[in-house]
N, C-alpha and C positions, 0 to 999 in steps of 0.2 A: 580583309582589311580594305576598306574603301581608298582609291587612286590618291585621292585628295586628303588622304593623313601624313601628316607628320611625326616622325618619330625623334623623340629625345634622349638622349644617355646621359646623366649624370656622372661624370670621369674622375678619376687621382688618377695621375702619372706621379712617380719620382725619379727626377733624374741624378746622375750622379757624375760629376763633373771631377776632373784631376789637372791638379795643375803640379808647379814646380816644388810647390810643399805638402801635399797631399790630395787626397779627396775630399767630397763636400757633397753629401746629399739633399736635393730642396722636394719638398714637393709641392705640386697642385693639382688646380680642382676649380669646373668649371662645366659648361654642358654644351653636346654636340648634339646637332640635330640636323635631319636628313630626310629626304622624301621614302612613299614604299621601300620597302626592302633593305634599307639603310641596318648596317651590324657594326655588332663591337669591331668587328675588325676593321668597317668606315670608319666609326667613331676613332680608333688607334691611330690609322694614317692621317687622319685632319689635325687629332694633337699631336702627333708628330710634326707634323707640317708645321703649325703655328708654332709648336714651343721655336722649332727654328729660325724661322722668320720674325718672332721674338727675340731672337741674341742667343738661345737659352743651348748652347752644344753642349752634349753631354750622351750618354750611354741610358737609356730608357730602362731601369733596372726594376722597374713596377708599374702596372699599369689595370686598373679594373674600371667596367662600364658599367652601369645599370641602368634598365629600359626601364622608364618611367611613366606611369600610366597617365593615357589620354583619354 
């Protein structure tokens, strides 16, 4: 793979959130991308990251990437 590719993952996370009346599952879906060598498991820790820095706490109880052809 040439230096200068980008790679893409098309993601769903659903997180699963509990509060004082129960749980609540949401999910989403949006795309990570990354220089050489960039993996599902980048792509995981970045939406990890954002869902955070989003508001969004909660328990990661789903999460799939798909590399997406360049």
């Amino acid at each position: 793979m040439p230096e200068n590719t980008t790679v893409t993952y098309e993601w769903r996370a659903t997180v699963m959130t509990v509060n004082g009346v129960g749980s609540r599952e949401r999910t989403y879906a949006g795309k990570a991308t990354g220089g050489p060598g960039y993996s599902t498991e980048d792509a995981k820790k970045a939406v990890s990251a954002w869902l955070c820095e989003s508001g969004v706490h909660g328990v990661l109880s789903y999460f799939t990437a798909a590399r997406t052809a360049r």
